[in-house]
KOLROZA-428922 format. One record per atom (N, C-alpha, C): residue number from 0; x, y, z; chain; atom name; residue in three letters. Coordinates in nm, 4 decimals, always signed. Layout:
// residues N
 resi       xx       yy       zz chain name resn
  NUM        X        Y        Z     A   CA  ala
...
This chain:
// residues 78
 resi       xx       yy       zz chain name resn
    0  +5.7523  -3.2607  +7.9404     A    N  unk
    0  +5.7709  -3.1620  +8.0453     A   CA  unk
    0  +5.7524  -3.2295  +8.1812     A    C  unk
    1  +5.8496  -3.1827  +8.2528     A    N  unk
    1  +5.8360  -3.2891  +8.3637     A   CA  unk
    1  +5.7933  -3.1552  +8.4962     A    C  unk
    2  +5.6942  -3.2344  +8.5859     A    N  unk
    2  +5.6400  -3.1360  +8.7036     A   CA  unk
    2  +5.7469  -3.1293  +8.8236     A    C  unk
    3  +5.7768  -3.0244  +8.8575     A    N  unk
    3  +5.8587  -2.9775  +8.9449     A   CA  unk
    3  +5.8066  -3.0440  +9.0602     A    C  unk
    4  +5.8493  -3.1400  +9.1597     A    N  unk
    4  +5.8381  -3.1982  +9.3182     A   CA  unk
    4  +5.7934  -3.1073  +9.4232     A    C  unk
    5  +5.7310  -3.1399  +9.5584     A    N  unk
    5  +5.7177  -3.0399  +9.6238     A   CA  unk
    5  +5.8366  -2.9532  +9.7049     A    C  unk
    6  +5.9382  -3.0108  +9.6751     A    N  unk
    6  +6.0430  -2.9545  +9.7224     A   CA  unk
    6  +6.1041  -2.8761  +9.6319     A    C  unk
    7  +6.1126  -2.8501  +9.5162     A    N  unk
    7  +6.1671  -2.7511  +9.4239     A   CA  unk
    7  +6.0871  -2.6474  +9.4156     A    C  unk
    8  +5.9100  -2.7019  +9.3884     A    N  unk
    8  +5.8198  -2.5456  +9.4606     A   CA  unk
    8  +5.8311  -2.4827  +9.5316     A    C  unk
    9  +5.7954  -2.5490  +9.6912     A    N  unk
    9  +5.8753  -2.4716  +9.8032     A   CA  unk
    9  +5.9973  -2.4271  +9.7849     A    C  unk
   10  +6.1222  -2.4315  +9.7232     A    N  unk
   10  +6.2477  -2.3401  +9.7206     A   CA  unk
   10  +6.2031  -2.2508  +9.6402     A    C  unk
   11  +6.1179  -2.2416  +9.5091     A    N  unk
   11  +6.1123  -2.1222  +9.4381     A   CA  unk
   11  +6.0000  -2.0973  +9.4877     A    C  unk
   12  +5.8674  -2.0954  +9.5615     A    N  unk
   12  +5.7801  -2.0092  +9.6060     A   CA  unk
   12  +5.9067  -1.9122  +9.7284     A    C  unk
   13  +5.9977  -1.9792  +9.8391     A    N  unk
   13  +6.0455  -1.9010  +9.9051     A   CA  unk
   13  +6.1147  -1.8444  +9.8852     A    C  unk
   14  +6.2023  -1.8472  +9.7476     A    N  unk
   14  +6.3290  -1.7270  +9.7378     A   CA  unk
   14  +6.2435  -1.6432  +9.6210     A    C  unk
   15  +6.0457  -1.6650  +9.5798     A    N  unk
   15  +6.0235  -1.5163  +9.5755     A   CA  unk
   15  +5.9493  -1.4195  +9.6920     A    C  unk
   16  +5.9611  -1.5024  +9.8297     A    N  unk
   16  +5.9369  -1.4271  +9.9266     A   CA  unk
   16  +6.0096  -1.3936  +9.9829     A    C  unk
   17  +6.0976  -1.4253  +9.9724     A    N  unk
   17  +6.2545  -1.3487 +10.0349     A   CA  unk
   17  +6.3152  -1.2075  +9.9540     A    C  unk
   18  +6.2525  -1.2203  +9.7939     A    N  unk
   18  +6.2974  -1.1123  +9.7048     A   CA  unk
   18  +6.1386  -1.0182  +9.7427     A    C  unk
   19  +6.0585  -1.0834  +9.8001     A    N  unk
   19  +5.9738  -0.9152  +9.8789     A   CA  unk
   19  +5.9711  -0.8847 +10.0154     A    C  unk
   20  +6.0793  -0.9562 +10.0658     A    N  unk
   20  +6.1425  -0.8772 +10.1907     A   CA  unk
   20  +6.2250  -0.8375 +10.1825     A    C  unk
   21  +6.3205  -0.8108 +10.0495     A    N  unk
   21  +6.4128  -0.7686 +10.0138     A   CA  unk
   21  +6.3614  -0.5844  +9.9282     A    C  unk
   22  +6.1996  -0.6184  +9.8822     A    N  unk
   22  +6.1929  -0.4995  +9.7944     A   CA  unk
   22  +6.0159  -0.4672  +9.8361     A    C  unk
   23  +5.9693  -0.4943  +9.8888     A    N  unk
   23  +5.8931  -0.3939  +9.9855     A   CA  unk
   23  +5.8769  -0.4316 +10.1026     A    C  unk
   24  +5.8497  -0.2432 +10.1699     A    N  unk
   24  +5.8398  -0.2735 +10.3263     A   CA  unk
   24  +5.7229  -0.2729 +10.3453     A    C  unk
   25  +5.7216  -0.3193 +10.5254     A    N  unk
   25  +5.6000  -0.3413 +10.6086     A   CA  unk
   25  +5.4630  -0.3884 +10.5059     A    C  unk
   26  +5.3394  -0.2624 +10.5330     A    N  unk
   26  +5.2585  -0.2930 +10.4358     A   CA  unk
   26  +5.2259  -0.3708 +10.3632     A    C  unk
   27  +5.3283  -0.2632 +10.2737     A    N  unk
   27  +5.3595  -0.3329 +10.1068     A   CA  unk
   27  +5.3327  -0.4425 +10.0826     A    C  unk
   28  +5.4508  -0.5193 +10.1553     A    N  unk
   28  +5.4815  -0.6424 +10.1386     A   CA  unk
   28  +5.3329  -0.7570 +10.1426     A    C  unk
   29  +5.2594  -0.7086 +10.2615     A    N  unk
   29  +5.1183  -0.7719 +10.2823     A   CA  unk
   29  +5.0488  -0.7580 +10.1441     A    C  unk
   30  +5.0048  -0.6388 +10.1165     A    N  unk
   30  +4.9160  -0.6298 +10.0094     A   CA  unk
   30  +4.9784  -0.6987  +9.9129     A    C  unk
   31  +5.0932  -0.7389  +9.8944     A    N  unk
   31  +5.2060  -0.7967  +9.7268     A   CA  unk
   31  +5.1170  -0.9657  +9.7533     A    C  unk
   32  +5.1458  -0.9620  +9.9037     A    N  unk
   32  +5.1129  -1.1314  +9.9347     A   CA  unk
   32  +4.9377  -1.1760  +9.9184     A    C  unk
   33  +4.8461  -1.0998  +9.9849     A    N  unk
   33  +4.7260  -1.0939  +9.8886     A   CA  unk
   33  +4.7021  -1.1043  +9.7890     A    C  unk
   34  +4.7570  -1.0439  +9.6820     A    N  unk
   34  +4.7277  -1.0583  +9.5747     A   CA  unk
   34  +4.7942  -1.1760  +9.5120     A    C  unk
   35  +4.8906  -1.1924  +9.5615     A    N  unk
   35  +4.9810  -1.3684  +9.4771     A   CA  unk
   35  +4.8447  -1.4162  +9.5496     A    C  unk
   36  +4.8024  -1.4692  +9.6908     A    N  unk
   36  +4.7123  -1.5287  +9.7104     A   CA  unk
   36  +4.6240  -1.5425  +9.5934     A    C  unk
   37  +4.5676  -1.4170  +9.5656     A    N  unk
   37  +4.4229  -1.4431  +9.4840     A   CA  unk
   37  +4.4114  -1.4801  +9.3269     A    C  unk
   38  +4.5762  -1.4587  +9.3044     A    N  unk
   38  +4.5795  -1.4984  +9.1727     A   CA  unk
   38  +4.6024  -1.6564  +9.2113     A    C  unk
   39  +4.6641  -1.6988  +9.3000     A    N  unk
   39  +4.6708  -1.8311  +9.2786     A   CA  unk
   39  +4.5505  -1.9172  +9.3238     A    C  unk
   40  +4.4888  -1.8501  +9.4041     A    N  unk
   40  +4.3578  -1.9223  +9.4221     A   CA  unk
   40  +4.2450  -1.9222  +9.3017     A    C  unk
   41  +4.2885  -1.8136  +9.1870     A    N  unk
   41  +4.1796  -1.8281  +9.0511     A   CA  unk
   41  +4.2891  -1.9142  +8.9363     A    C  unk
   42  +4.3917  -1.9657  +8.9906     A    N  unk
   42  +4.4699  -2.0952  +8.9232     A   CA  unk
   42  +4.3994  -2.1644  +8.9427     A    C  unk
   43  +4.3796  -2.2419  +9.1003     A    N  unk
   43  +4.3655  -2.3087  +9.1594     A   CA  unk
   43  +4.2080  -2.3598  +9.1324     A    C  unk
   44  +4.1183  -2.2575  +9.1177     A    N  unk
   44  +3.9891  -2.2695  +9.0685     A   CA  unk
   44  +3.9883  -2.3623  +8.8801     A    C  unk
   45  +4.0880  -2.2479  +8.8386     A    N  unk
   45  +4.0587  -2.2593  +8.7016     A   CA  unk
   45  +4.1352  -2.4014  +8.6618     A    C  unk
   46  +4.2218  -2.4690  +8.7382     A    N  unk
   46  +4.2287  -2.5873  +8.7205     A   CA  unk
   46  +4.1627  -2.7119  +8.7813     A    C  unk
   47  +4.1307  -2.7011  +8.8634     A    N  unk
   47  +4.0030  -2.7777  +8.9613     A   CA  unk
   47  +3.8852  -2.8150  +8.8266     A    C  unk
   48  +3.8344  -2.6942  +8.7724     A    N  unk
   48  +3.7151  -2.6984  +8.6869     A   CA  unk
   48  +3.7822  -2.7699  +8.5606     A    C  unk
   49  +3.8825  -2.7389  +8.5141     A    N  unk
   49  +3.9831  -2.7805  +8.3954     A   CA  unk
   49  +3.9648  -2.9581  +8.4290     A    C  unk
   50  +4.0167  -2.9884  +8.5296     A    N  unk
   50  +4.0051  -3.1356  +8.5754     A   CA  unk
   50  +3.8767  -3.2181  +8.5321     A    C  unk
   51  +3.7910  -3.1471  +8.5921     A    N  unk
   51  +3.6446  -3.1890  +8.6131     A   CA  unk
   51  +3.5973  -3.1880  +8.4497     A    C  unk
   52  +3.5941  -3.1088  +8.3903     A    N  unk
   52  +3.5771  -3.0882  +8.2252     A   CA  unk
   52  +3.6264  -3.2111  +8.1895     A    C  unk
   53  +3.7256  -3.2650  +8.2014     A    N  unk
   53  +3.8473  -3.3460  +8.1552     A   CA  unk
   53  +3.8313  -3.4883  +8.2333     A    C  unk
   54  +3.7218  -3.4787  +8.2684     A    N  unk
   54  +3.6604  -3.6075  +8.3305     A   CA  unk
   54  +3.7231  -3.6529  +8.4679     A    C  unk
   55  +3.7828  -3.5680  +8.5352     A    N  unk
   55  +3.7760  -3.5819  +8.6700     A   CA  unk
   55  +3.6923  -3.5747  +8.7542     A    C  unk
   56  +3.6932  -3.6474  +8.8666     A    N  unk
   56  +3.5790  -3.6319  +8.9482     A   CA  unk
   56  +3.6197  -3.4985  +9.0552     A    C  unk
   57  +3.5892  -3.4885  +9.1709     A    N  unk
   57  +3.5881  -3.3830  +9.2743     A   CA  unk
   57  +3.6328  -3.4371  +9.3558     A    C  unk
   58  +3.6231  -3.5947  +9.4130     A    N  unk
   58  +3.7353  -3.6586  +9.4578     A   CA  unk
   58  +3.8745  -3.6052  +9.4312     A    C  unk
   59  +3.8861  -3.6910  +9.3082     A    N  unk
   59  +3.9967  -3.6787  +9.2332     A   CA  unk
   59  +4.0790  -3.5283  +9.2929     A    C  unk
   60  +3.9606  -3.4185  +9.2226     A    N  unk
   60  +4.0435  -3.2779  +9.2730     A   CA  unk
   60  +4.0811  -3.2501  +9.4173     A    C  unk
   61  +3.9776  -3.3035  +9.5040     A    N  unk
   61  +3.9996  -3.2913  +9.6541     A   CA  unk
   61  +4.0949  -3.3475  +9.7009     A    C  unk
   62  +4.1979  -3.4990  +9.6252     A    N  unk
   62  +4.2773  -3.5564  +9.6932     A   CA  unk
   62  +4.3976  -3.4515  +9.6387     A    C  unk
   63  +4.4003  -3.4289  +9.5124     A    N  unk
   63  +4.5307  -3.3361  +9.4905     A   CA  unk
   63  +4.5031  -3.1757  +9.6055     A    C  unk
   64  +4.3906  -3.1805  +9.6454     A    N  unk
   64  +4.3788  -3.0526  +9.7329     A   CA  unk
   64  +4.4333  -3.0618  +9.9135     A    C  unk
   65  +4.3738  -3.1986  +9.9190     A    N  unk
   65  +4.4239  -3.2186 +10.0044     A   CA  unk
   65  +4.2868  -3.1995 +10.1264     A    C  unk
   66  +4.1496  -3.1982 +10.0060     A    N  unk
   66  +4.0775  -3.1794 +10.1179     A   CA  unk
   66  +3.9490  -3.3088 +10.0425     A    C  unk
   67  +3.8385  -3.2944 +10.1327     A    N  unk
   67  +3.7547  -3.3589 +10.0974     A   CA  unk
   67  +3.6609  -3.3542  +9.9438     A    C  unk
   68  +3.6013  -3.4270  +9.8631     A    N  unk
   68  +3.5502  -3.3659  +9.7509     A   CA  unk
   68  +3.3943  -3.2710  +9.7877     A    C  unk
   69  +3.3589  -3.3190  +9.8763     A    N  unk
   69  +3.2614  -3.1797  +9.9079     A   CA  unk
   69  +3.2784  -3.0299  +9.9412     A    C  unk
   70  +3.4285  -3.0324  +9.9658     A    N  unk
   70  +3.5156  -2.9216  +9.9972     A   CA  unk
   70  +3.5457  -2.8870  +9.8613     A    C  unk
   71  +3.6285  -2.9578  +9.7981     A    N  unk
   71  +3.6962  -2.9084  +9.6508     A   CA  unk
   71  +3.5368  -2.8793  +9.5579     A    C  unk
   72  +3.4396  -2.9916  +9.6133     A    N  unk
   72  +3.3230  -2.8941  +9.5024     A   CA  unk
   72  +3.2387  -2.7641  +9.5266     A    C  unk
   73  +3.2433  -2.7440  +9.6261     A    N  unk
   73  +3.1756  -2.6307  +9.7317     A   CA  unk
   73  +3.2601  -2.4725  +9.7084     A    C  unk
   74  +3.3892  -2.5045  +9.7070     A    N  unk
   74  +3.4804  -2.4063  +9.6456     A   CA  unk
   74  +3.4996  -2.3455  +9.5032     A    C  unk
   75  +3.5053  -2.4685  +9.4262     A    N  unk
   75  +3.5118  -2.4402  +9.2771     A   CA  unk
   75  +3.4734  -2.4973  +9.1822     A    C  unk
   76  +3.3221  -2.5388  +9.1999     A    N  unk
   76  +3.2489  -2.6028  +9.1225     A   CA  unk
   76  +3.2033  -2.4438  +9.0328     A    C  unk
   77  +3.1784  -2.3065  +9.0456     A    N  unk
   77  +3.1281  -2.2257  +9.0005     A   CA  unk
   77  +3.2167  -2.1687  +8.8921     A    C  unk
């Protein structure tokens, strides 16, 4: 299985934000985007910890995060 590039993400994260400006208004649309937020941020957790199990360090997770490992452990070490 091969991982999709950051450029094929970005086209399919944006044409499903284009299909909820297409199918809810104002509001709506906010609260739809919250919640993708929070599910992807308990991805984002639940693979961080997945890593770390799996003998990654917090480095490690922080460089795929893009932040420091006191950051990536401070976030989702719990």
């Amino acid at each position: 299985m091969t991982t999709p590039g950051p450029t094929t993400t970005s086209m399919l994260l944006r044409g499903l934000v284009e299909q909820l400006d297409e199918s809810f208004p104002g509001g709506e649309r906010l609260a739809v985007l919250v919640e993708i937020r929070r599910l992807v941020e308990g991805e984002i957790g639940g693979e961080a910890r997945t890593m770390t199990h799996r003998h990654a360090s917090w480095a490690d997770v922080g460089r795929k995060l893009g932040v420091s490992r006191q950051a990536a452990w401070e976030r989702y070490h719990r």
